[in-house]
C-alpha positions as CSV (number, residue, x, y, z in Angstrom):
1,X,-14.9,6.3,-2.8
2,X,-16.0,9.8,-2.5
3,X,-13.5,12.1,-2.2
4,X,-13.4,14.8,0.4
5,X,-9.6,14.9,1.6
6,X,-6.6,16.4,-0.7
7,X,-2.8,17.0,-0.2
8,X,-1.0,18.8,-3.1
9,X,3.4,18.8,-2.9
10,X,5.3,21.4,-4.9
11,X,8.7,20.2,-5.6
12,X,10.8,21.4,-3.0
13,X,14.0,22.1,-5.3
14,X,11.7,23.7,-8.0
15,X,10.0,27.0,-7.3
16,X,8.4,27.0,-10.9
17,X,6.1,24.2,-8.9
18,X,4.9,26.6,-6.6
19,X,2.2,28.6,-7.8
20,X,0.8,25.7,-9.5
21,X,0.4,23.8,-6.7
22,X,-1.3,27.0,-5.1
23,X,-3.3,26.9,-8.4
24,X,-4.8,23.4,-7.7
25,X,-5.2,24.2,-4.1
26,X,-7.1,26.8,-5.0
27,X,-9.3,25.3,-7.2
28,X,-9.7,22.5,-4.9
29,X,-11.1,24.4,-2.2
30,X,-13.6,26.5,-4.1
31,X,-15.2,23.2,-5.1
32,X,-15.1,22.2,-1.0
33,X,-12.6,19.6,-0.8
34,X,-10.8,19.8,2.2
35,X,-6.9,20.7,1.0
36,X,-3.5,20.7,2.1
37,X,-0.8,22.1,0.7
38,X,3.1,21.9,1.1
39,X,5.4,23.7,-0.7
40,X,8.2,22.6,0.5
41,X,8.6,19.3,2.4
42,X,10.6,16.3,3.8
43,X,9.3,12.6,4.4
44,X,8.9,12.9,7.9
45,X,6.6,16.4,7.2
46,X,4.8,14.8,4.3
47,X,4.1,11.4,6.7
48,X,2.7,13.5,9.4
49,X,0.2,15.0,6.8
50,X,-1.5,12.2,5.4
51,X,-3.9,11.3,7.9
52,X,-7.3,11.4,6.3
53,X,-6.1,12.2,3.3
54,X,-7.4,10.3,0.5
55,X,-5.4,11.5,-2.2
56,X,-2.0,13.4,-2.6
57,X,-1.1,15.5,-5.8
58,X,2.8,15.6,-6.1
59,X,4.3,18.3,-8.6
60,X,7.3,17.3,-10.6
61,X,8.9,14.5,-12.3
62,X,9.8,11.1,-11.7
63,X,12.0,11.9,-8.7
64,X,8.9,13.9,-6.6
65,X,6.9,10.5,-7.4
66,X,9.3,8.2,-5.7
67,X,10.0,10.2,-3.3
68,X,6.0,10.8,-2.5
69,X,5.2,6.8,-2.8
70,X,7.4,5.8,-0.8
71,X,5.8,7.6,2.1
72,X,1.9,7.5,1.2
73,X,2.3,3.7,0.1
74,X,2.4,2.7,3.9
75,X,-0.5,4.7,4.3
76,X,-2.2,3.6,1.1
77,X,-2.6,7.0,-0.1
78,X,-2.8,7.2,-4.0
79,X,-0.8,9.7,-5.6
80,X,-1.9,11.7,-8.9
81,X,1.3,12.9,-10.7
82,X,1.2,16.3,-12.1
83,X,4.7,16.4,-14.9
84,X,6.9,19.5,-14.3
85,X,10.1,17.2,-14.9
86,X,12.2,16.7,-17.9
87,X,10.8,12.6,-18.1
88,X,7.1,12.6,-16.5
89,X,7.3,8.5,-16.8
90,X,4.8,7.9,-13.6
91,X,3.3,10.6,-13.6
92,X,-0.5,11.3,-15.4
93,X,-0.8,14.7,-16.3
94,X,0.6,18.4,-17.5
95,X,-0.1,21.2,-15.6
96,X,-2.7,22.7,-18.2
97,X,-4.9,19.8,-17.8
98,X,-5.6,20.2,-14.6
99,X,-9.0,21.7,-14.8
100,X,-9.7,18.6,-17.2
101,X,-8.7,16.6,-14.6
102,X,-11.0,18.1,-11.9
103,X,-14.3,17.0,-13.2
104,X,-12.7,13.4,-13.3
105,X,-11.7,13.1,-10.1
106,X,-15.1,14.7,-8.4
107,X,-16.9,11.6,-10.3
108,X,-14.9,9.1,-9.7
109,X,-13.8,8.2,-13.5
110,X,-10.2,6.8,-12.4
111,X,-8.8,3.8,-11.2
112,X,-5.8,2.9,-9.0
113,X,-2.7,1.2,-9.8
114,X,-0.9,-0.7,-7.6
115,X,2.7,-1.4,-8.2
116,X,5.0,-3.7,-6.1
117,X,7.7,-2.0,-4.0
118,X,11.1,-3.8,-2.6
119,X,11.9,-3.6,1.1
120,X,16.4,-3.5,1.3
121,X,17.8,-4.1,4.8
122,X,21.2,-4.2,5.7
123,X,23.4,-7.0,7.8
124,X,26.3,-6.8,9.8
125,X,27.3,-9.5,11.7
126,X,23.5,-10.9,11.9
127,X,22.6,-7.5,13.1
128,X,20.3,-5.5,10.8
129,X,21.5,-1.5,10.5
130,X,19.3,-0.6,8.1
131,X,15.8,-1.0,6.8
132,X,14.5,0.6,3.6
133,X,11.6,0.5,0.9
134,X,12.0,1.6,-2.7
135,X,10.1,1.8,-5.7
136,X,12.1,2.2,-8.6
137,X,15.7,-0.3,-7.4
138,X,18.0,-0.7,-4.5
139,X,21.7,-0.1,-6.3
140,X,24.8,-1.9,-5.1
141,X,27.6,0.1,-6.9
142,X,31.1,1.7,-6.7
143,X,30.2,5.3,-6.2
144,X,32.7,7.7,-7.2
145,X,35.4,5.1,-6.9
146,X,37.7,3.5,-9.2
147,X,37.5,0.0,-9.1
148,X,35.1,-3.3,-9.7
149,X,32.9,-4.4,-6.5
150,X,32.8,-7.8,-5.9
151,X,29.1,-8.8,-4.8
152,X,28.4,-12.8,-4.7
153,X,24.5,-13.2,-5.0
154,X,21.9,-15.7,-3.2
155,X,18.5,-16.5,-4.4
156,X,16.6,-17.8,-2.1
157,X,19.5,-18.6,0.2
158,X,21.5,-20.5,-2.4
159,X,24.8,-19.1,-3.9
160,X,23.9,-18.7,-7.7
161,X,26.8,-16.4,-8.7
162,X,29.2,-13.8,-7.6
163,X,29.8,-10.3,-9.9
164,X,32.9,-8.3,-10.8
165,X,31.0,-5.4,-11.6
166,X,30.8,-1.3,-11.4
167,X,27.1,-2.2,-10.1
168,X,24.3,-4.5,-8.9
169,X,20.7,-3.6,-9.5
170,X,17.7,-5.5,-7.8
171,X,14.9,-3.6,-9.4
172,X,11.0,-3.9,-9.6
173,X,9.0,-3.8,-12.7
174,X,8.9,-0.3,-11.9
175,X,12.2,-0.1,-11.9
176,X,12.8,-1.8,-15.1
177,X,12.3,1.4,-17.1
178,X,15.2,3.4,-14.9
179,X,19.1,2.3,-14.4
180,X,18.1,-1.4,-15.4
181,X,16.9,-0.2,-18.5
182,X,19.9,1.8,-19.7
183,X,21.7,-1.2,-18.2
184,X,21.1,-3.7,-20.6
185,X,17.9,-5.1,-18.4
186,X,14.6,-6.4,-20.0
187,X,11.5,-4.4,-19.9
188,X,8.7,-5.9,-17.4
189,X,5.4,-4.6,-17.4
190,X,4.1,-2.8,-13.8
191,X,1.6,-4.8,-12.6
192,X,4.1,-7.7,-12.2
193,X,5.9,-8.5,-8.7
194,X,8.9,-10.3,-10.0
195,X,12.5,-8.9,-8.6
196,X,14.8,-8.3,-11.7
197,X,18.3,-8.5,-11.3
198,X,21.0,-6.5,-13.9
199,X,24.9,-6.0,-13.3
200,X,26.5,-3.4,-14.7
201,X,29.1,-3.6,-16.5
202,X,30.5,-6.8,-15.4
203,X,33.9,-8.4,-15.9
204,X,34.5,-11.9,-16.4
205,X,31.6,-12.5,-14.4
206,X,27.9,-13.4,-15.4
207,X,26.9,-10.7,-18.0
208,X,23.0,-11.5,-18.1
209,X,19.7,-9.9,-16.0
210,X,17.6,-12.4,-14.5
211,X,14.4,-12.2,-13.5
212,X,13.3,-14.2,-10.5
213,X,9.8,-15.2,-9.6
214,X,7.3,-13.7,-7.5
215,X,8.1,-13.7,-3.6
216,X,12.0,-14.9,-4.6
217,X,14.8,-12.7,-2.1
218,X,18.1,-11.5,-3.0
219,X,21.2,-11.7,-0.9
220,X,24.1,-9.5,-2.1
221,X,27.1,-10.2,0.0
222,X,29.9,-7.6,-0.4
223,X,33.3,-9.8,-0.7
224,X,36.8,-7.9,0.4
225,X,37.7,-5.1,-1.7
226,X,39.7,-2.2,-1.6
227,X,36.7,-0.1,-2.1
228,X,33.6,0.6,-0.1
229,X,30.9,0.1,-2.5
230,X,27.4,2.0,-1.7
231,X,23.9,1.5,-1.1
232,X,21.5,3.7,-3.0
233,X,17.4,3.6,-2.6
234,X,15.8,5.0,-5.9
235,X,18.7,6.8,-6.6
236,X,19.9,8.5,-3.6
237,X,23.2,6.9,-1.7
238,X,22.2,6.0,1.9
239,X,24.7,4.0,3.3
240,X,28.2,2.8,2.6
241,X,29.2,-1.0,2.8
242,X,31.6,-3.0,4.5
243,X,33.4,-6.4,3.7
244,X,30.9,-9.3,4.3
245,X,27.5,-7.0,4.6
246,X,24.5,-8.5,3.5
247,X,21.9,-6.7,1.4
248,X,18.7,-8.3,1.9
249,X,16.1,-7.9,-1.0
250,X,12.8,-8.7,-1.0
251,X,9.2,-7.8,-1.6
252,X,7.6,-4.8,0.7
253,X,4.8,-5.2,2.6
254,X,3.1,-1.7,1.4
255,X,2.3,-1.3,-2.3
256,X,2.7,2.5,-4.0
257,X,-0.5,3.3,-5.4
258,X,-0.8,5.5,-8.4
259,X,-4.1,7.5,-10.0
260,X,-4.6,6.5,-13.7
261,X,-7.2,8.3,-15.6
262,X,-6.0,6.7,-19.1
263,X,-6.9,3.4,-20.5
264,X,-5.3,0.4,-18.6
265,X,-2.9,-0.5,-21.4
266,X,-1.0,3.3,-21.5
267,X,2.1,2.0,-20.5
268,X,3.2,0.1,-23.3
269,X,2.4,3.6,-25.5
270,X,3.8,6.0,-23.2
271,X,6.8,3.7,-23.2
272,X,7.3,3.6,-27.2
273,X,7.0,7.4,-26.8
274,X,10.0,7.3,-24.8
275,X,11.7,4.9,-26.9
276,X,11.1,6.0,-30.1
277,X,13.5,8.2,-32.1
278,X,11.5,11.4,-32.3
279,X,11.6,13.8,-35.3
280,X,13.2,16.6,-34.8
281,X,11.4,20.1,-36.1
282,X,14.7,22.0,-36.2
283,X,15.8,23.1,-39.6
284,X,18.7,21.3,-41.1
């Protein structure tokens, strides 16, 4: 696919973001692509901006990537990270390798990947309130309040256990590497489409993740409590539950696309990079 359509994102909480993305706007143009450019922006701006475009540059960290596949995976827009966070997991490049980058891009020497996204609606009664796709994990937990929810969880429609728990995760392979991760969940690599599901810190009540199959749902119900637990979609808190709501789980319809211009097996090393205890240069 020839390129011809750009639309860079600056992070709109990070001003340092800004005259990069002017930068790479810049640079884009004098080589006659066709480029937009947002510095700052909500979903709603950066959906009405994507038509025609063929590939969207977002600015930041992990955060600016969710936040930008979650609105150009409907659209099957890719999106090419650019790292100004304190992680960079998703995203593909630093900032000084952008005019590195350029010559790649204008020959077509990258490839896509496609990773599964989750689609969480809400029940009440039968009747669904909410309907929302993440990337990263749909979150079942406690908030700021003191005391254990009490989710019971279906698979496929039958009961297979209920938690005492500060939280429920139901992440994707994507999501493995976030909250499941520093939960206790198993790494799974980001091509696969299985559902993973971690509790956190659980009490008397199944301690162990499970991973469930390709095309398996999740049903959390939320049990009586003297809490409201909360809903939160990669990380942000969206809506607060009752007693017997459903959260309905299950694989999205629309895939987040990512731009990859390292070899196809970068994960697992940008992962042990992560992992690994680093050695510090500080004098002792």
């Amino acid at each position: 696919m020839t390129l011809q359509r750009f639309g860079i994102l600056a992070h709109p909480l990070r001003p340092q973001t800004v005259p990069v993305g002017a930068e790479m706007a810049a640079s884009l143009r004098q080589h006659g692509f066709d480029t937009w450019f947002l510095e700052t922006w909500t979903e709603e701006q950066l959906a009405a901006s994507l038509d025609g475009t063929q590939m969207v540059i977002a600015i930041g960290g992990d955060g600016a990537m969710l936040r930008a596949a979650r609105v150009c995976g409907p659209a099957s827009v890719p999106v090419l990270g650019v790292n100004m966070g304190k992680l960079g997991f998703l995203t593909e490049i630093a900032p000084d390798e952008w005019e590195q980058t350029l010559p790649l891009l204008r020959e077509d020497r990258y490839w896509i990947e496609d990773r599964m996204m989750i689609t969480a609606s809400v029940l009440r009664d039968g009747v669904e309130l909410l309907r929302l796709d993440a990337l990263n994990d749909v979150v079942v937990s406690r908030g700021g309040e003191m005391g254990l929810v009490r989710v019971s969880a279906y698979i496929d429609s039958g009961w297979t256990t209920t938690y005492n728990c500060d939280a429920v995760i139901v992440a994707t392979a994507t999501g493995s590497t976030a909250y499941a991760l520093a939960s206790g969940g198993p790494i799974l690599p980001p091509e696969l489409r299985n559902l993973l599901v971690v509790p956190v810190a659980p009490h008397l009540s199944l301690d162990r993740s499970i991973v469930l199959p390709r095309g398996a749902d999740v049903d959390l119900r939320i049990e009586e409590m003297r809490i409201h637990p909360f809903l939160a979609i990669d990380g942000v808190n969206v809506f607060q539950f009752q007693a017997n709501d459903i959260l309905r789980v299950q694989a999205s319809q629309h895939t987040a696309r990512f731009v990859r211009l390292r070899e196809k097996t970068y994960f697992y090393r940008s992962l042990l990079d992560r992992l690994e205890p680093r050695v510090s240069n500080e004098p002792r």
